[in-house]
C-alpha positions as a Markdown table, in Angstrom:
| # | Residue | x | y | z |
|---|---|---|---|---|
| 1 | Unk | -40.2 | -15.6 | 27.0 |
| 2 | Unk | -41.0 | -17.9 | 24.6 |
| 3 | Unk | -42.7 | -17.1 | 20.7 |
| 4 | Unk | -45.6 | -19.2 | 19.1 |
| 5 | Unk | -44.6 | -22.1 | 21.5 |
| 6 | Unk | -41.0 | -22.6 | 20.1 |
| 7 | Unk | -37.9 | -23.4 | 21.7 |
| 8 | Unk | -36.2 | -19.6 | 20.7 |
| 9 | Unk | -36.5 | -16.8 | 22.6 |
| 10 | Unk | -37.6 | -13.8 | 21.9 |
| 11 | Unk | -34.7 | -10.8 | 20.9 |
| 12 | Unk | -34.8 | -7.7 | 22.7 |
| 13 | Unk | -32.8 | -5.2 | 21.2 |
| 14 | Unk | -31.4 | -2.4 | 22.8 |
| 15 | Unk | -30.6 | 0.5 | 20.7 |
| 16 | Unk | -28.0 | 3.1 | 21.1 |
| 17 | Unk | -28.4 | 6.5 | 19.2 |
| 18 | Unk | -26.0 | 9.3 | 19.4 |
| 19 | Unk | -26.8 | 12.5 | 18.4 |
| 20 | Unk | -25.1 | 15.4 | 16.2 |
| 21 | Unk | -23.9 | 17.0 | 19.5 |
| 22 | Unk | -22.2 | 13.4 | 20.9 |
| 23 | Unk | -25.2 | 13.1 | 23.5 |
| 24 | Unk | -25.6 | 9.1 | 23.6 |
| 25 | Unk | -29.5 | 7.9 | 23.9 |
| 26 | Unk | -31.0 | 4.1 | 25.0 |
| 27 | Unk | -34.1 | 2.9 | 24.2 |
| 28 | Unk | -36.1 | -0.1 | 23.2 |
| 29 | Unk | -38.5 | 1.5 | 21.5 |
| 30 | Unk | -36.5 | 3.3 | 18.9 |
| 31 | Unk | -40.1 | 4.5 | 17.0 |
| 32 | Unk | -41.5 | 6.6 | 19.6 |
| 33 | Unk | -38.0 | 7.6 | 20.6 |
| 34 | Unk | -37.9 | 9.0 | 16.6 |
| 35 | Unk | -41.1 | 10.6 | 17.3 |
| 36 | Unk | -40.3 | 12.4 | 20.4 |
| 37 | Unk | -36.9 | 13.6 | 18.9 |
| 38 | Unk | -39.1 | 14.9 | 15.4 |
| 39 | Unk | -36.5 | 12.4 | 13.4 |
| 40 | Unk | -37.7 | 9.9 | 10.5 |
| 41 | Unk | -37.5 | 6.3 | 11.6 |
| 42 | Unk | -37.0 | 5.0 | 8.2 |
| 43 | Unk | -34.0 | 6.8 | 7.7 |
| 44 | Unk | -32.0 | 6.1 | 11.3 |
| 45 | Unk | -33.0 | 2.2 | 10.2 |
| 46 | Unk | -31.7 | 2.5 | 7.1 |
| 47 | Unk | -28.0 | 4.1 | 8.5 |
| 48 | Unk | -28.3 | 1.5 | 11.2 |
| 49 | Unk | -24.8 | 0.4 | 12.1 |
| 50 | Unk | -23.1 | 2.3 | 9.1 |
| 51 | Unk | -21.9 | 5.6 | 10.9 |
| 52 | Unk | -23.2 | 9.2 | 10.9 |
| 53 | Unk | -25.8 | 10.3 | 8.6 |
| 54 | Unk | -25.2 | 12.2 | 6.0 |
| 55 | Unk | -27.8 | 13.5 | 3.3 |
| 56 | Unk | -27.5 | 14.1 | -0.4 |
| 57 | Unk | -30.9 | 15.6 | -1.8 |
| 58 | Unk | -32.0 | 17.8 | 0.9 |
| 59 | Unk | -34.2 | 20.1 | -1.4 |
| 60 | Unk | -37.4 | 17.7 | -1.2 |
| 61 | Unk | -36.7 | 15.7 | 2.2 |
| 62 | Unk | -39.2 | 15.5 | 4.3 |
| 63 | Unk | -38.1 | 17.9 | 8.1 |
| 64 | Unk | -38.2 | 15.0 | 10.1 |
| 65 | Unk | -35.1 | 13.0 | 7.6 |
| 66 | Unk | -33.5 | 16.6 | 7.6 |
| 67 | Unk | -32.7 | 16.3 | 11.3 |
| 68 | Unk | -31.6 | 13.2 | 11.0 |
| 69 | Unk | -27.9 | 13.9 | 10.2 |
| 70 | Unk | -25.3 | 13.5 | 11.9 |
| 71 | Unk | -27.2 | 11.4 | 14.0 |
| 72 | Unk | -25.8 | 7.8 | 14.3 |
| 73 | Unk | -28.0 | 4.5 | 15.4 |
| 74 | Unk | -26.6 | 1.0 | 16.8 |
| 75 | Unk | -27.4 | -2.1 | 18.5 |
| 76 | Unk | -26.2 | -1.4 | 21.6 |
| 77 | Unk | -23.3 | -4.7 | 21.4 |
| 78 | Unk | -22.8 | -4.1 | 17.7 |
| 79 | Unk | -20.6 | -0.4 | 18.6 |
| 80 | Unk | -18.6 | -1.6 | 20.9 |
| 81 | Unk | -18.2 | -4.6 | 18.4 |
| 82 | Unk | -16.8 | -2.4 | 15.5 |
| 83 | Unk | -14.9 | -0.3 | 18.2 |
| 84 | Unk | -12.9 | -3.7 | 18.9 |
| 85 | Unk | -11.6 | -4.1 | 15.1 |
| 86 | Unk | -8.3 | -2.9 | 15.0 |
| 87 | Unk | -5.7 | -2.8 | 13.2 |
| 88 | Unk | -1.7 | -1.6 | 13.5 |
| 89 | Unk | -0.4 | -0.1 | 10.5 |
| 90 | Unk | 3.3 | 0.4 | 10.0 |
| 91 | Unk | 4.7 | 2.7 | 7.2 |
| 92 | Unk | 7.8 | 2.7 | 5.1 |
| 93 | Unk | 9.8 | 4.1 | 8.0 |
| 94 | Unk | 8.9 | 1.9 | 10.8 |
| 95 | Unk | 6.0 | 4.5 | 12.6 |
| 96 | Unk | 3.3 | 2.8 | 14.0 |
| 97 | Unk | -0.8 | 3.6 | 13.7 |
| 98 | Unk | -3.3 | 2.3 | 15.6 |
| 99 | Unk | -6.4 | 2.2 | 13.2 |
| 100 | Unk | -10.6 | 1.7 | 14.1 |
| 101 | Unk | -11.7 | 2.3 | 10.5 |
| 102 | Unk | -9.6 | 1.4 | 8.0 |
| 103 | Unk | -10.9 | 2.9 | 4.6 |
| 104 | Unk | -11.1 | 6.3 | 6.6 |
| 105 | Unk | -7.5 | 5.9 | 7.8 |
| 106 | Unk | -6.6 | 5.1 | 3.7 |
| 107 | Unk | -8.4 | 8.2 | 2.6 |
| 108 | Unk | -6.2 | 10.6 | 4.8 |
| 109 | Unk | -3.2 | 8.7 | 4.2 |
| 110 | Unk | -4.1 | 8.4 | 0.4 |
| 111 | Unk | -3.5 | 4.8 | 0.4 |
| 112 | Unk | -5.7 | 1.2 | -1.2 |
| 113 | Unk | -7.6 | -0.3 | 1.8 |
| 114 | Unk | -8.3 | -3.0 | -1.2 |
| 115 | Unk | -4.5 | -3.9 | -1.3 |
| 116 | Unk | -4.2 | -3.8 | 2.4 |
| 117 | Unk | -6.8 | -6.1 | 2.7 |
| 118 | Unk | -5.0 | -8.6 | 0.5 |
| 119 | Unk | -1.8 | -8.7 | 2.9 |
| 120 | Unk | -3.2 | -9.0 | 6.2 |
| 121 | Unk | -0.7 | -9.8 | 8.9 |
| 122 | Unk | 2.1 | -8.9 | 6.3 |
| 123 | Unk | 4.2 | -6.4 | 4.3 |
| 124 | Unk | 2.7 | -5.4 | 1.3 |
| 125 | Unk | 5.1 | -6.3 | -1.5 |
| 126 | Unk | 4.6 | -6.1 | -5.5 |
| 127 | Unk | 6.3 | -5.0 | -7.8 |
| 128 | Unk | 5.0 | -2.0 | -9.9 |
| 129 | Unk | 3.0 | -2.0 | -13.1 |
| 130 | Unk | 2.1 | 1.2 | -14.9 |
| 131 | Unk | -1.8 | 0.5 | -14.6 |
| 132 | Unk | -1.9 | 0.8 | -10.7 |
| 133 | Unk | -2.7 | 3.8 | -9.0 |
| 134 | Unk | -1.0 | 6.4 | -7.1 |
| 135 | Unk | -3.2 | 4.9 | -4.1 |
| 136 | Unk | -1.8 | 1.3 | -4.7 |
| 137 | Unk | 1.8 | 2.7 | -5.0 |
| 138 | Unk | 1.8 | 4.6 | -2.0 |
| 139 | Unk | 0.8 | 1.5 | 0.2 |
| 140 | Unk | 4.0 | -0.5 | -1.3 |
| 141 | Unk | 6.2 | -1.1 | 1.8 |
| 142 | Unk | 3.8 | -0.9 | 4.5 |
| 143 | Unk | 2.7 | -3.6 | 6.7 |
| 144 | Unk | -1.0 | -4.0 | 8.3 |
| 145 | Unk | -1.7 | -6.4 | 11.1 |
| 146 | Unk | -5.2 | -6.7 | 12.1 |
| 147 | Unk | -6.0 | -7.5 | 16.0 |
């Protein structure tokens, strides 16, 4: 199809919604798929591609935002996109991690995703100052490659 008689196409998105439970929904029409699940709209846009859902101020939210966490919205290319972003993580004594998402894997691991991202494809070296953190110490001596 072609819009106001340009050359582009017209986009047709298709989404992919999981719920809480890990039950995976496809639509088109993600508005009256919100409104035949009771969820807001506005809020699964605004988490669009960013993970699960997770609320703050519940106290004055509306019911319909309320059962929106845990849900999780995509374009239907764009998961399998961030699912292909890998990276292998070595630490100081040679065992090997297979990471999706790095500042998640840094978290657990109490290490500096920040630093890592400065030595891609190499072994973090530096020497240590006083003013770093305990996060930036810890990631001294490993390497991070990124697939």
């Amino acid at each position: 199809m072609i819009r106001n008689d340009k050359e582009t196409p017209i986009k047709y998105y298709q989404y992919l919604l999981i719920d809480p439970e890990g039950y995976e929904y496809r639509t088109n029409d993600i508005v009256s798929f919100c409104k035949n699940k009771n969820i807001d709209y506005r809020t699964i846009a605004r988490y669009y591609n960013k993970g699960k859902i997770k609320l703050k101020y519940k106290e004055n939210a509306k019911i319909e935002t309320i059962n929106c966490e845990n849900w999780q919205s995509f374009n239907d290319k764009s998961k399998e996109k961030i699912k292909k972003i890998n990276y292998l993580i070595y630490d100081k004594d040679g065992n090997e991690y297979k990471v999706h998402h790095l500042g998640e894997f840094c978290k657990e691991m109490s290490l500096s995703a920040r630093t890592f991202r400065s030595f891609f494809n190499r072994l973090v070296e530096m020497k240590v100052r006083k003013n770093y953190t305990q996060t930036v110490i810890n990631t001294i001596g490993w390497k991070i490659i990124r697939l």
